[in-house]
Structures are given as C-alpha cells and as structure tokens.
MDTraj code that builds the backbone (N, CA, C; nanometers):
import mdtraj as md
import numpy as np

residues = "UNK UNK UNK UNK UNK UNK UNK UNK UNK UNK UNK UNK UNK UNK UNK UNK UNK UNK UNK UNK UNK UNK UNK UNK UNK UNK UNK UNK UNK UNK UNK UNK UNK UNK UNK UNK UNK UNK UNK UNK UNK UNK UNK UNK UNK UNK UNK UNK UNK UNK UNK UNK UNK UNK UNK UNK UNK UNK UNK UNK UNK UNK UNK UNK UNK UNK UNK UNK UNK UNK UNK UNK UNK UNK UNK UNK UNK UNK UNK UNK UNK UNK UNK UNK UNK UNK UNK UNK UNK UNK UNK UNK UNK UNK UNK UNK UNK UNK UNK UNK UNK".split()
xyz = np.array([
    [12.5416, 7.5845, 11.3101],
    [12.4365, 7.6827, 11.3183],
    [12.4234, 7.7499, 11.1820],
    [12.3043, 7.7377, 11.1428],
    [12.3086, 7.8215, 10.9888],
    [12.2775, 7.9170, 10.9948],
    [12.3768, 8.0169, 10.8684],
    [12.3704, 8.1489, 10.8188],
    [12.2233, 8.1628, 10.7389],
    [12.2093, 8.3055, 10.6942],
    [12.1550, 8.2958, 10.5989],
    [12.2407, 8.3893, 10.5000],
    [12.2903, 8.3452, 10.3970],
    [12.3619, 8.4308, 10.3251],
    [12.2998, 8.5199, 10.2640],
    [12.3834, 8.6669, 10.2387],
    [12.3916, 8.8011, 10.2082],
    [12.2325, 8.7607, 10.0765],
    [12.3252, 8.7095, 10.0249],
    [12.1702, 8.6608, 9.8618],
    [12.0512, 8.5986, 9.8964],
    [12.0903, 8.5293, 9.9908],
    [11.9524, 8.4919, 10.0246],
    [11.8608, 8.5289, 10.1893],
    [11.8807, 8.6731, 10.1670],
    [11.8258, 8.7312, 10.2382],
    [11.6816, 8.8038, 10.2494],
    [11.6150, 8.6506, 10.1700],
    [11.4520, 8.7406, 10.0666],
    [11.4212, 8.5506, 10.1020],
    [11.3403, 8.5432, 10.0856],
    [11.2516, 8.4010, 10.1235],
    [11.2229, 8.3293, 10.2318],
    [11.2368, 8.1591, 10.1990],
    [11.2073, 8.1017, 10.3032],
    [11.3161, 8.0093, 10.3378],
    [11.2936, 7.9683, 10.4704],
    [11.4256, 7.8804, 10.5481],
    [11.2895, 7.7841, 10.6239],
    [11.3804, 7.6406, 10.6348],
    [11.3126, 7.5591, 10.7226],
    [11.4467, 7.5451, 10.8216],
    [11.3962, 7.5624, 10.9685],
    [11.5242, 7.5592, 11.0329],
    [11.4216, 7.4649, 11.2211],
    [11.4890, 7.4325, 11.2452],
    [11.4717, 7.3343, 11.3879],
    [11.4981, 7.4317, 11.4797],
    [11.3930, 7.4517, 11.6113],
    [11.3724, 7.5376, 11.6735],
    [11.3468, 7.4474, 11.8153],
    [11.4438, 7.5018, 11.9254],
    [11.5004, 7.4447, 12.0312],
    [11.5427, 7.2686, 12.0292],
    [11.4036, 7.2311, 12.0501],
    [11.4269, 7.0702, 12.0420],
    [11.2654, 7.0267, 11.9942],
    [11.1912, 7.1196, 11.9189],
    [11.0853, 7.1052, 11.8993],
    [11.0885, 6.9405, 11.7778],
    [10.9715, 6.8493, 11.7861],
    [11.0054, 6.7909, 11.6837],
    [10.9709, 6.7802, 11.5540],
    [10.8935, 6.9223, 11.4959],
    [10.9075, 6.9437, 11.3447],
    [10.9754, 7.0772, 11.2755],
    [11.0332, 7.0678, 11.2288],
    [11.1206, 7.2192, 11.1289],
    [11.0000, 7.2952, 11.1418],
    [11.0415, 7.4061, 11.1297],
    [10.9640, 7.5031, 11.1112],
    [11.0428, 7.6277, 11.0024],
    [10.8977, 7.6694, 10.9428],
    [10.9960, 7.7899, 10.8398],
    [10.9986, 7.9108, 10.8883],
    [11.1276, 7.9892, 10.8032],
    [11.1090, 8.1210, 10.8615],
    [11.1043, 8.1919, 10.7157],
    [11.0078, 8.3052, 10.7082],
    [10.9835, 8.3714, 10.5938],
    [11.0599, 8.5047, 10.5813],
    [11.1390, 8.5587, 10.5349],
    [11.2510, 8.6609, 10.5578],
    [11.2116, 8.7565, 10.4532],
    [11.1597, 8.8379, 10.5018],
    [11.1079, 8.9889, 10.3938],
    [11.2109, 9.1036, 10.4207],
    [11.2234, 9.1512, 10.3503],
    [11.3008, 9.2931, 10.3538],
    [11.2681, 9.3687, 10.4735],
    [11.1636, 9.3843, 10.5534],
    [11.1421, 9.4599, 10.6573],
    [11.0826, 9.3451, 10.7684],
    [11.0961, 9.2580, 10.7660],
    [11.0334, 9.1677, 10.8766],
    [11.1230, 9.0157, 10.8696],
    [11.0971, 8.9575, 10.9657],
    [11.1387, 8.8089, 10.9654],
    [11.0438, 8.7546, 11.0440],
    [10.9186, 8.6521, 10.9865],
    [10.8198, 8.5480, 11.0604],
    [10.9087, 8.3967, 11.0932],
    [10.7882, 8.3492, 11.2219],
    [10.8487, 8.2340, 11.2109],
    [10.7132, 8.1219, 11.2576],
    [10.7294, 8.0625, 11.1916],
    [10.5916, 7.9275, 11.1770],
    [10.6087, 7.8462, 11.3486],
    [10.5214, 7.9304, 11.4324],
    [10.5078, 7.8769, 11.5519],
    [10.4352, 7.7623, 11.5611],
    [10.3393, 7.7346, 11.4930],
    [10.2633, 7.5985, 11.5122],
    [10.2782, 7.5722, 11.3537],
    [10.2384, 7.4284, 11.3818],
    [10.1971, 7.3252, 11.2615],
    [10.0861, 7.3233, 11.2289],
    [10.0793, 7.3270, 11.0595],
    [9.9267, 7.3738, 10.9723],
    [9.7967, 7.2387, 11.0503],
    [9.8738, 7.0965, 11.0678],
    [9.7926, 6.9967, 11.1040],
    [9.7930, 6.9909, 11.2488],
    [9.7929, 7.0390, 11.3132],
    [9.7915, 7.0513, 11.4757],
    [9.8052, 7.2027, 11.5224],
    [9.7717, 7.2816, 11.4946],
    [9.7484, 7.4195, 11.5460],
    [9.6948, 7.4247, 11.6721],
    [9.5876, 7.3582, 11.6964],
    [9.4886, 7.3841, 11.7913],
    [9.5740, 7.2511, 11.9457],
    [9.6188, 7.1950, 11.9033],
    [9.6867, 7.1174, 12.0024],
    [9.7653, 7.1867, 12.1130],
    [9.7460, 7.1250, 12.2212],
    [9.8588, 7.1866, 12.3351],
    [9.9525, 7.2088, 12.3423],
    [10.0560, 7.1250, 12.2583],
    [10.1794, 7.2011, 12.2706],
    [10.2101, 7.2613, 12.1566],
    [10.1016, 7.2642, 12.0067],
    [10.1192, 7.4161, 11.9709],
    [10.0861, 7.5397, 12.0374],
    [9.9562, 7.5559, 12.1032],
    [9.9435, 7.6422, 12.1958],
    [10.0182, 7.6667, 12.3113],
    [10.1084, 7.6141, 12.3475],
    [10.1844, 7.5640, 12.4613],
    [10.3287, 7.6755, 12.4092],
    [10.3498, 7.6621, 12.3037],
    [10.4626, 7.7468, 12.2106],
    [10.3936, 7.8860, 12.1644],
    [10.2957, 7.9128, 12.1473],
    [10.2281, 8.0349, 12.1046],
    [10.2714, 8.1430, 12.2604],
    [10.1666, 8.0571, 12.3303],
    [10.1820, 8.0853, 12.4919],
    [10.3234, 8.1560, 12.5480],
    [10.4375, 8.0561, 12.4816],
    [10.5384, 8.0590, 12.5391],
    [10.5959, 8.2239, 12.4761],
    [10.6184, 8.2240, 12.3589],
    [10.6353, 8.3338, 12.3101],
    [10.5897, 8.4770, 12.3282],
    [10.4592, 8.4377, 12.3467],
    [10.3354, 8.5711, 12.4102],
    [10.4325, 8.5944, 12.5461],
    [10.4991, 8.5014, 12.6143],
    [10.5397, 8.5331, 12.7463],
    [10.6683, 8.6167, 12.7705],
    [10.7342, 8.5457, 12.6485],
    [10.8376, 8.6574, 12.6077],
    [10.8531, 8.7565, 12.5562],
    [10.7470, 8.7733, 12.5047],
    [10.7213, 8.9316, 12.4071],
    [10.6683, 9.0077, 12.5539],
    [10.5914, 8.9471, 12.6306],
    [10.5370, 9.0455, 12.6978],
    [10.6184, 9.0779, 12.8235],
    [10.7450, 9.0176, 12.8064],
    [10.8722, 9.1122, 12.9266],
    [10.9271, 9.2078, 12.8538],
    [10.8869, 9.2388, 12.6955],
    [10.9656, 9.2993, 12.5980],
    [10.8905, 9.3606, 12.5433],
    [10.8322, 9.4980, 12.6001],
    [10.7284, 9.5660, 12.5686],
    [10.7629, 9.6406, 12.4596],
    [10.9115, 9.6830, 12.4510],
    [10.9557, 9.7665, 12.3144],
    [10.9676, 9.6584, 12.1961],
    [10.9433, 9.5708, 12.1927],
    [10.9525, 9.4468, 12.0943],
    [10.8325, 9.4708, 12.0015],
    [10.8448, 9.5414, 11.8841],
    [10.6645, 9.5689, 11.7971],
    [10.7100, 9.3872, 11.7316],
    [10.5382, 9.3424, 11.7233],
    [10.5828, 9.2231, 11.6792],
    [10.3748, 9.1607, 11.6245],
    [10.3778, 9.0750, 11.4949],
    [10.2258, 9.1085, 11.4962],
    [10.2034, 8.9151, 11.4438],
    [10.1408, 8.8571, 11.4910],
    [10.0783, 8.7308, 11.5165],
    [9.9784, 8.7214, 11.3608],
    [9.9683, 8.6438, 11.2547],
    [9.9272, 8.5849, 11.1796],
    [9.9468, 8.4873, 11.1834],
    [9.7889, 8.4547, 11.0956],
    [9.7403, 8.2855, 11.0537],
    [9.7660, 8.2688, 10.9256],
    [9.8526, 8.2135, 10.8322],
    [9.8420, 8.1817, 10.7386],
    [9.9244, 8.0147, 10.6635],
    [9.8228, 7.9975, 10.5477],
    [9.8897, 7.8118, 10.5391],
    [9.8690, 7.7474, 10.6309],
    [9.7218, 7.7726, 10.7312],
    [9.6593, 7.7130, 10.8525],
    [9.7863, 7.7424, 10.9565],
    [9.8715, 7.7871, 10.9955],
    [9.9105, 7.7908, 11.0689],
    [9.9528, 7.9152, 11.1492],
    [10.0155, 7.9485, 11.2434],
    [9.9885, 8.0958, 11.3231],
    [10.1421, 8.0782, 11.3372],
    [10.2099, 8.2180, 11.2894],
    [10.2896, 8.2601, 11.2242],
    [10.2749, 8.4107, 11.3380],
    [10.4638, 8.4169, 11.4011],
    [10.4728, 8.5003, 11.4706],
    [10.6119, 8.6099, 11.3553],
    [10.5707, 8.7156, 11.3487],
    [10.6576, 8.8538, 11.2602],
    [10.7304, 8.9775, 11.3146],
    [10.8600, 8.9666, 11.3425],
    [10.9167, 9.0484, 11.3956],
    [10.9436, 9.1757, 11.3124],
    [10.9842, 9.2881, 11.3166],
    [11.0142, 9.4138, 11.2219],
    [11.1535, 9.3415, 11.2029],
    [11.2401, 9.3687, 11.1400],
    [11.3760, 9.3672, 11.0779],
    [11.4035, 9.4835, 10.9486],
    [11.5457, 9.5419, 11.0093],
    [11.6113, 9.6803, 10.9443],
    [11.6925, 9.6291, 10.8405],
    [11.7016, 9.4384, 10.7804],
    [11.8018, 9.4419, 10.6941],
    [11.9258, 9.3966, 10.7342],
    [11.9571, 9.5029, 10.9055],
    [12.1073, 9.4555, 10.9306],
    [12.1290, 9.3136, 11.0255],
    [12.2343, 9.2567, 11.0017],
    [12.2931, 9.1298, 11.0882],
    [12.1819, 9.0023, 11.0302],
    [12.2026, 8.8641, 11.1097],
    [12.1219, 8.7983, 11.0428],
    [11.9825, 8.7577, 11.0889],
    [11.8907, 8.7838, 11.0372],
    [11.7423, 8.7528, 11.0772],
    [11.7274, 8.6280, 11.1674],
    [11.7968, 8.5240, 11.1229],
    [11.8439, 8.4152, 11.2015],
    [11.8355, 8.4657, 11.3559],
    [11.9328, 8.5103, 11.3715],
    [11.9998, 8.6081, 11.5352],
    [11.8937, 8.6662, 11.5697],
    [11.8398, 8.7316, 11.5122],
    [11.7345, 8.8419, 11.5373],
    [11.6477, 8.7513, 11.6290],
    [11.5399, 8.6242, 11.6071],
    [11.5009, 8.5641, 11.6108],
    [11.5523, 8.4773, 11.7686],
    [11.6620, 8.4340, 11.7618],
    [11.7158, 8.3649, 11.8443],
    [11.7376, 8.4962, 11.9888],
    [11.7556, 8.5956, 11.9606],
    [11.7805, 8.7638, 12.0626],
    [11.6328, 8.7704, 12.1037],
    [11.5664, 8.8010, 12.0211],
    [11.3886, 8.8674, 12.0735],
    [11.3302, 8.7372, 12.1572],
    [11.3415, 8.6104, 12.0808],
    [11.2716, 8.4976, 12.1484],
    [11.2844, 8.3740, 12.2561],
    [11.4496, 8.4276, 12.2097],
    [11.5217, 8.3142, 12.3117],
    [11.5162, 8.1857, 12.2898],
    [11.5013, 8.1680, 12.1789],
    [11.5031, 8.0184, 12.1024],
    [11.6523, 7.9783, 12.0820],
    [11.6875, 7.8353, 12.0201],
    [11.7675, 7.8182, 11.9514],
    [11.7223, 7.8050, 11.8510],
    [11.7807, 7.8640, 11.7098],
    [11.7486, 7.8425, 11.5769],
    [11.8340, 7.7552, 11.4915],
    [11.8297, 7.6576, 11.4378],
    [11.9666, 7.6007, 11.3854],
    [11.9150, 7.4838, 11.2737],
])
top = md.Topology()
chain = top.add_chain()
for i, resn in enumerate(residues, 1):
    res = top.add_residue(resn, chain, resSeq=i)
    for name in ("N", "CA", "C"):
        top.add_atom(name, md.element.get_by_symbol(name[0]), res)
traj = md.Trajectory(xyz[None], top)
C-alpha cells in the first residue's frame, strides 16, 4: 500500500483505485486532496458515471463531508478539504471507502 512521503506531500500520484482498470491520479495541495474519478477519454461512459454516482452516494450518507466536484484535463475530478495531517492517501480511502494502492 503506498505512502506518500512527508516531501512529497505537494503534487501528483497515479495510484489504482479498488479494482478499477485504469490508474487514476491524485492531486495533493496543501489544503485539499482530488482524485481523477473518470477518464479524460470516456467521461461520459457508464461506468465512469457509474463511479461518479457511486461516490455522490457516499458523500451523501456523509453530510459533514465539505467536498466540491470539478472538470478539469476533460475529466471530473472529485476534492476533499485536507488539514495537512496523516496521509491524504487514508483520507481518501476513510471519506470514500475505496481502496487506494
């Protein structure tokens, strides 16, 4: 299961998300951590929407969860807040219930 180390706690990660079958990145900002829910060439497909869906379903048992949905690099990109502490990784895998790895 990968870390993200202390230094590289500012950019991007491509990391495999449950058993989906393309990597996806995660963009790690000082106050947030996104994560590339769909693919720039299939966005509009069902089981990208199928994963958008899925997430919307989990955010919405998790009403204290602030969390804000962008499109960017054609693709729709879900952004959690993050304080900095523990690893954004976790964060990610706690709010969404994914495996991240």
């Amino acid at each position: 299961m990968p870390t993200v180390a202390t230094h590289e706690r500012s950019g991007m990660v491509r990391v495999q998300v449950n058993s989906w079958m393309y990597r996806r990145r995660v963009q790690i900002l000082p106050d947030q951590v996104g994560i590339q829910v769909t693919v720039p060439t299939c966005n509009h497909c069902p089981t990208c929407q199928g994963r958008v869906r899925g997430f919307e379903a989990t955010l919405a048992k998790k009403p204290e969860v602030l969390h804000q949905w962008k499109h960017q690099d054609g693709a729709t990109w879900l952004f959690l807040p993050w304080d900095g502490e523990g690893e954004p990784l976790d964060l990610l895998r706690r709010v969404l219930e994914v495996r991240v790895g």
